[in-house]
N, C-alpha and C positions, 0 to 999 in steps of 0.2 A: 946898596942896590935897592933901586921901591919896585914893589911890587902895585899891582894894583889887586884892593880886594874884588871876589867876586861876587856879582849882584843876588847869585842863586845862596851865596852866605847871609847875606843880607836880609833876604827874604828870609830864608831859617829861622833869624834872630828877632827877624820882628812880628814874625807871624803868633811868636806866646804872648808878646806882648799885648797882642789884640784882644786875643782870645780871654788872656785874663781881665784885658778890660770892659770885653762884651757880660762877660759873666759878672764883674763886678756891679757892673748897670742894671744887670737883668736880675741878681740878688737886691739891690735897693727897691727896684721897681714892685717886688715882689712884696719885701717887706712894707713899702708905703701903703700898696693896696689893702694886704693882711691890718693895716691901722685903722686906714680908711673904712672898709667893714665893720670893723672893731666899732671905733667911733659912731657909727651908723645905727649899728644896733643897739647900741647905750641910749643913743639920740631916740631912737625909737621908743623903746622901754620907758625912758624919763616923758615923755609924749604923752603914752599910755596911762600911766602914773595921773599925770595932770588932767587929763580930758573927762573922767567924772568929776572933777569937783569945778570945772569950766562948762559944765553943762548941767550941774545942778545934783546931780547922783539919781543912782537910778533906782534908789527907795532908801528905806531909812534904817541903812546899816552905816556904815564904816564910811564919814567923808559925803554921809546926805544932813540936808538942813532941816532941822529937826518942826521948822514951825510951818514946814506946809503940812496941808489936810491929806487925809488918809482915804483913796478911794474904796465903800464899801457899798452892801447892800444891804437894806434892812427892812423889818416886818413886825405888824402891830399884833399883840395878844389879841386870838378870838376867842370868843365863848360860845360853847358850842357841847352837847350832848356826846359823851364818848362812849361805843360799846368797848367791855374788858373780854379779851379772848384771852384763853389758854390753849396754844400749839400742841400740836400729838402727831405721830407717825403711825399709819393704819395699813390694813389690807382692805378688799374690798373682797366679800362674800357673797354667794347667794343666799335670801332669804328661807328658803325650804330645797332640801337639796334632795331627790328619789332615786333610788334604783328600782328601778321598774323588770319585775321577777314575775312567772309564770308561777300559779297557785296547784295546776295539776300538769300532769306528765302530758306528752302525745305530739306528735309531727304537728310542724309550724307553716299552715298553711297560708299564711298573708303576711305580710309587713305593710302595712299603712299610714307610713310616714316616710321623711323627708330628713334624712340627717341635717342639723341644724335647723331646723321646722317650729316654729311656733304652734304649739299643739295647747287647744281645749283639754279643762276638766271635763273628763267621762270621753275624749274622743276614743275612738278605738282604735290602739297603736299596731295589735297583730291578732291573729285568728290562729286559734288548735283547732287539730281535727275533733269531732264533737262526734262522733259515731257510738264511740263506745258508751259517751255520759249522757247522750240521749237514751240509748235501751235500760239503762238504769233507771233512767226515770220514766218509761212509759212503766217499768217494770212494778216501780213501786207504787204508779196510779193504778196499775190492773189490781194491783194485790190488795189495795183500800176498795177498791169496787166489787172485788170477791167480800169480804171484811164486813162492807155494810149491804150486802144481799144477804148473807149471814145474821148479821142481828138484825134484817127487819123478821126473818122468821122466828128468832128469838123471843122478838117484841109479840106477836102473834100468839105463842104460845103461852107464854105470860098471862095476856089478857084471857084467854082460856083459861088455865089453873086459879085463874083468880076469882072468878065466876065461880066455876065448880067448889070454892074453897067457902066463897061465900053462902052458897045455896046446904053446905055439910055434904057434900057429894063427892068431893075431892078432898086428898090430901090438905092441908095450911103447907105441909114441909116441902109438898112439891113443888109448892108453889113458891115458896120463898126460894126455894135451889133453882126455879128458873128466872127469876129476878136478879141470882146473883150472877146466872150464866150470862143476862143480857147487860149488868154492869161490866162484866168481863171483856164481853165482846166492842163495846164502846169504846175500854180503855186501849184494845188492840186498833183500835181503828185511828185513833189517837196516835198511838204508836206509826200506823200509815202515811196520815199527812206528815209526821218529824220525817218520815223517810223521802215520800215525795219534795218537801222544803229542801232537804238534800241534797240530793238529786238534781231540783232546779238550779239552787246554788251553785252545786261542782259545773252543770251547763254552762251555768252562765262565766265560770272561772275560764270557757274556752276562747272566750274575748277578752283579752288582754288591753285593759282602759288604762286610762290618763288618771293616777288620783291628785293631780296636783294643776294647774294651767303655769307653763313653761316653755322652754326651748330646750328642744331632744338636742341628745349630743351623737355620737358616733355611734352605729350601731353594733349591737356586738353578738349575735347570729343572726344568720343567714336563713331566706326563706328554705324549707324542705330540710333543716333539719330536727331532730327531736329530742326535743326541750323538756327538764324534769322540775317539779317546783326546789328542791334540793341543791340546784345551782346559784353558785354564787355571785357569776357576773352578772349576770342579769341580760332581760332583753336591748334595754336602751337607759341611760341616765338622764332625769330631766332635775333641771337649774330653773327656779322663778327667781326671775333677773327685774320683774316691775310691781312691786318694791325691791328695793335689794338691800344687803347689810354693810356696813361698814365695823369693823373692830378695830379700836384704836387705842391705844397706850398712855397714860398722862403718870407725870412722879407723883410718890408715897406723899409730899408735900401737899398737896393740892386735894387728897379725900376731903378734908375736912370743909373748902370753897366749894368743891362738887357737891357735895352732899347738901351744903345749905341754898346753896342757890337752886339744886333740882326738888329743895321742899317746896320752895313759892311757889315752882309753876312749870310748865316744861321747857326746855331747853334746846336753843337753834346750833344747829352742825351743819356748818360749811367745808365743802371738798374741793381742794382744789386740783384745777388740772397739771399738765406734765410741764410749763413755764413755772408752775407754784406762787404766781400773784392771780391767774385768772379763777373765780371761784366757777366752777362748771355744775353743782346743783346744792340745795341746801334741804335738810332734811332735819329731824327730831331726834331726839336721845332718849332711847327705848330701854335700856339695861346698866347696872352697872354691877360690874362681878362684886362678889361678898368677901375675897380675902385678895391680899395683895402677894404678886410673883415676888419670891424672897430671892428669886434670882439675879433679876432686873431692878427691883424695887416700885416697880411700875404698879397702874391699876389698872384691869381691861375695862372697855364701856364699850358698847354697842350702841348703835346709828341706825335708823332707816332711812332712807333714800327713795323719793322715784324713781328717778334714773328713767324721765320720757322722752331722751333719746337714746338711752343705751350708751352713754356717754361712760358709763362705770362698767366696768370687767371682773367678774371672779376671779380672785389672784392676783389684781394688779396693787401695786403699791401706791398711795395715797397720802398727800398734808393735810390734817386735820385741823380746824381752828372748832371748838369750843365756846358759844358765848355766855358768859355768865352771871355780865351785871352792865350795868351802863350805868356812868358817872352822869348827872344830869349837870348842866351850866356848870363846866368845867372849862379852865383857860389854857387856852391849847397855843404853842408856838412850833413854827422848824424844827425839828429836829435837830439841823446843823447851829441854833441859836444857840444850844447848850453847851458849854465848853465846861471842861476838867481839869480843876489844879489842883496844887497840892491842902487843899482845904474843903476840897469837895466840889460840887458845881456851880456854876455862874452863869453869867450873861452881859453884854456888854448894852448897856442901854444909853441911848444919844440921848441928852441933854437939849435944851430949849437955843443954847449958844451951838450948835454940832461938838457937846463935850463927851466922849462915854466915859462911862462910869462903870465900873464891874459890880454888878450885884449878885448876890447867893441867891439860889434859887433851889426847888424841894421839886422834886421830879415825883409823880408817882408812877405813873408807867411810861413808854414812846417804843416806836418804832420805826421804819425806817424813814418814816417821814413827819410824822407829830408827836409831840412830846405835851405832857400832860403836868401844867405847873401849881402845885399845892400849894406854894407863896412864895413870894417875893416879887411877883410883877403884877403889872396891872393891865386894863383896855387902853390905856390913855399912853402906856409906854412903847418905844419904839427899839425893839432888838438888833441887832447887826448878825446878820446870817450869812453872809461872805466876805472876803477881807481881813481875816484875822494875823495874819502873815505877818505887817508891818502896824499892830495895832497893842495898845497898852494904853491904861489906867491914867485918863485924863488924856487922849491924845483927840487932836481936832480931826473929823471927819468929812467927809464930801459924799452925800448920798446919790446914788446913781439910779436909773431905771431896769429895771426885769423884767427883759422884752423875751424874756423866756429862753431855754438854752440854744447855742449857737446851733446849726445844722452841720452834721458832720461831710464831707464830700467822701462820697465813695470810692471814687476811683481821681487821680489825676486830673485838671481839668486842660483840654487841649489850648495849646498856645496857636495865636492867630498869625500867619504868618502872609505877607502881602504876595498875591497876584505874579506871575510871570509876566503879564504886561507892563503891573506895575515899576516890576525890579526892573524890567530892561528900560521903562522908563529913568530910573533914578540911576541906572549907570551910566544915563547920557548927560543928567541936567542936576545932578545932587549935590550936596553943598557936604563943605566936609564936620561941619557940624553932623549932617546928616548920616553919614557915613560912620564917624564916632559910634553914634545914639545905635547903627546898626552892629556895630562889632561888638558891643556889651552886648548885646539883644542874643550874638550869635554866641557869645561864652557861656551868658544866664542858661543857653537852650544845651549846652554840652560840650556843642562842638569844638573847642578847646582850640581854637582859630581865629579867623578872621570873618567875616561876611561873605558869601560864595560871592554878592555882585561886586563887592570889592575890589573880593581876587580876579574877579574876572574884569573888570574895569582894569586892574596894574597890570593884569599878564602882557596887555600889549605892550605895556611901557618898560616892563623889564624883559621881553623879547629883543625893542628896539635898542637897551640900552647893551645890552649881551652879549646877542647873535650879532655875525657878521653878515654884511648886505650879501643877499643869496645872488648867486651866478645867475644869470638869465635861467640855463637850465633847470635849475631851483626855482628859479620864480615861476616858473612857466607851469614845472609840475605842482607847485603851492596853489597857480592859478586854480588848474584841473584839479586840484585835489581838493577846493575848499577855500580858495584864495587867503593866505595865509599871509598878515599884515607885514607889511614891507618895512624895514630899518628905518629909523628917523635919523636924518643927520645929524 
C-alpha cells in the first residue's frame, strides 16, 4: 500500500538544507572580503614604500638622490670693533641712605612733608616745640651781658691802680691783682658766648632738616607727639635714588681682568631691564671690594647710576654687564655659523663651485648672536648659518635669500566662505566639478559632511525618491505649511 508523503515533511527536510547553504555563501563572502582588505592594504603599504623614491625623496636620507643641492643660507665675515663684557647679578641700592632722628627731646609740633615727597638738602622736614631751648638761650645772652658790664668796670679800675702805681702813690700789687681780676673776668665771658653758641645750637635742633636731598619714605610719628633724641626709628627715612647704586657680584676668576682693565681707565656698567636684553641706563664702576666672599667665591663691585627716570628701585634685582675691553678689527660671524664636533669647532664654508667645506675655526668669545673668530676664516669667505640638517663635507649647495624671519600668525586666520546669495546661486546652476571642490572645502573646515548647498540641493531629490506622493490632504497642508516639494515620478 503507498502512501503519499507529506509536503509539511518536505518542507522540514529541506529547510537545513538551505540554511546551511545560505551560511555556507555568507562564510565565503566573508572570508573573500577579510582577503580583499587583506590585499588592499598590502597594495597600500607597497604604494607607500615606492612614492618617495618616484618623487625624488624628501631630503637626503634613506632612498634620496644624493647629487641634488642642499637648500641653505649663508653669511660673509665682518669686521668690526667688539666690546668684551662680563655678566653679573646685582641689587640696586640707594646711594646714601638717612634715618632722619630728632637731636633734642620735646612735642612734635609740625610734619612738613609728604610721604614719598622729594625733599631738598636743609628742607625742614618737622618742628619741636622751642619754648624751653629758647629761655636757655636768652638766658645765657643776659648772663654775657651781666659778665661784660662786670669787666668793663674791671677794666676802669685797672686803669686807676695803674696811674697811682706809676706816680708811687699806689700799690704795684694792686694793681697787678686787678689786672688779673680783669683777665679773669674776660675768660668767663668767653665762657658766655660757648654757652649762648649752645643754646643757639640746641634751638636750632627744634627744626628737624633734610641732611641729605632724597625721597622720604613712610612716616614714622605722628604730629603732637613727643619725640626724644634717644629714639631709634627715627622721624622719616630718606633714600638719594639720583645717583643710585648698583652692587653686583662677578667669579673669583675674573679679579685679575677687573683689576687690569679698571687701571687704564674707568669702566662702563650697563643695567638691564626686567626683558634682560633692553639695557634701561649705563653708569660707571665706582668700587670694588678688597677680599673675595669664600662663600660664593664671588667679588662684590659697586656701580653708580643716574637713574633720570627713576627707572631703578632699592631692592630690585638687576643683569649686570661689565665692559672691559673691546677687541678692535675683529672678524665677527652668526652665531648659528659655528658648529661642534667631535674635534672641536667649525664652519662650513661654500666654495667658488657651491662646494662646502668644513673648516676649524678659534672662537674667542660669542653670544647669542655673534661670535668672534680668532682664525680660520676670512672677509672674502662665505659661511652657511642655516641648513645644516641634510649637509656634510663636500656636499653641493643652493644659496637662498634672508628676507628675514617668517611672521608668526597670532591667532587662526578666518576662512572665506561665499555669500547666501551666492550659494543659493550655485544650488541652482553648479557644475558638479563645482560641487566636488565644495565638499573638500566643507571637510578641510570640519564639518565632517558634505556641503550644506549640496545637501540642500539632494534633500529634494531624496524626498522625491523616498516619500510617497502625499494625499491631497498632505499636500494642501505642505502647501500652508511652506509648500513642501512634490514626489517626482
Amino acid at each position: 500500500m503507498l502512501f503519499k508523503p507529506d509536503s509539511t515533511d518536505d518542507e522540514k527536510s529541506t529547510a537545513p538544507r538551505k540554511r546551511s547553504l545560505i551560511s555556507r555563501l555568507l562564510g565565503r563572502m566573508v572570508s573573500l572580503l577579510i582577503t580583499l582588505v587583506i590585499l588592499g592594504g598590502l597594495g597600500y603599504l607597497g604604494w607607500l614604500a615606492l612614492q618617495p623614491k618616484q618623487n625624488g625623496g624628501g631630503g637626503r636620507g634613506a632612498g634620496a638622490r644624493p647629487d641634488l643641492p642642499v637648500p641653505v643660507l649663508a653669511a660673509t665675515p665682518q669686521v668690526q670693533d667688539v666690546p668684551v663684557y662680563l655678566d653679573g647679578v646685582g641689587s640696586v641700592k640707594a646711594l646714601n641712605t638717612v634715618t632722619v632722628r630728632s637731636q633734642v627731646d620735646g612735642k612734635l609740633l609740625k610734619v612738613n612733608f609728604v610721604e614719598g615727597q622729594d625733599v631738598k638738602k636743609d628742607d625742614v622736614l618737622g618742628e619741636i616745640d622751642p619754648a624751653i631751648y629758647q629761655a636757655q638761650y636768652d638766658q645765657a645772652v643776659a648772663t654775657k651781658a651781666k659778665d661784660e658790664a662786670l669787666l668793663a668796670n674791671q677794666k676802669i679800675d685797672l686803669a686807676r691802680y695803674e696811674q697811682l702805681a706809676a706816680s708811687n702813690a699806689g700799690s704795684k700789687q694792686q694793681a697787678d691783682t686787678q689786672r688779673a681780676l680783669v683777665a679773669q673776668q674776660e675768660a668767663i665771658i668767653k665762657a658766655d658766648q660757648a654757652q649762648i653758641d649752645n643754646a643757639r645750637t640746641t634751638l636750632g635742633y627744634t627744626k628737624i632738616v633734610a641732611p641729605i636731598a632724597g625721597r622720604a619714605g613712610l612716616r614714622q610719628v605722628d604730629q603732637g607727639n613727643i619725640i626724644h633724641a634717644s629714639d631709634t626709628t627715627g622721624l622719616v627715612i630718606l633714600t638719594q635714588l639720583q645717583p643710585i647704586a648698583v652692587w653686583f657680584s662677578l667669579p673669583q676668576q675674573q679679579i685679575m681682568r677687573v683689576n687690569a682693565a679698571a687701571a687704564k681707565g674707568q669702566l662702563a656698567v650697563d643695567v638691564f631691564g626686567n626683558d634682560g636684553v633692553t639695557v634701561i641706563d649705563t653708569g660707571k664702576l665706582t668700587g670694588i671690594d678688597n677680599q673675595v666672599d669664600p662663600t660664593t667665591g664671588t667679588l662684590k663691585l659697586k656701580a653708580e647710576l643716574p637713574n633720570a627716570n627713576y627707572q631703578l628701585w632699592p631692592g630690585q634685582f638687576v643683569n649686570v654687564r661689565l665692559k672691559v675691553e673691546t677687541l678692535p678689527q675683529a672678524i665677527v660671524v652668526p652665531t648659528s655659523a659655528v658648529q661642534r664636533g667631535p674635534a672641536g669647532t667649525f664652519s662650513y664654508v661654500i666654495g667658488a663651485d657651491n662646494t662646502v667645506t668644513a673648516k676649524p675655526v678659534t672662537v674667542t668669545q660669542q653670544n647669542e648672536h655673534e661670535a668672534v673668530i680668532a682664525n680660520g676664516l676670512t672677509t672674502s669667505d662665505r659661511v652657511v648659518t642655516t641648513g645644516f640638517a641634510n649637509l656634510a663635507d663636500g656636499s653641493k649647495v643652493v644659496v637662498g635669500k634672508d628676507d628675514g624671519p617668517p611672521a608668526a600668525d597670532l591667532a587662526p586666520r578666518k576662512r572665506s566662505r561665499a555669500p547666501d546669495g551666492k550659494r543659493g546661486a550655485q544650488r541652482d546652476g553648479q557644475s558638479k566639478d563645482q560641487t566636488k571642490d565644495q565638499s573638500k572645502e566643507a571637510k578641510q573646515d570640519g564639518q565632517g559632511g558634505e556641503h550644506r548647498g549640496r545637501h540642500e540641493h539632494s534633500d529634494s531629490d531624496q524626498k522625491g525618491r523616498t516619500e510617497p506622493a502625499p494625499t491631497p490632504a498632505a499636500g494642501a497642508g505642505g502647501e500652508a505649511s511652506g509648500g513642501a516639494p512634490k514626489a517626482r515620478p
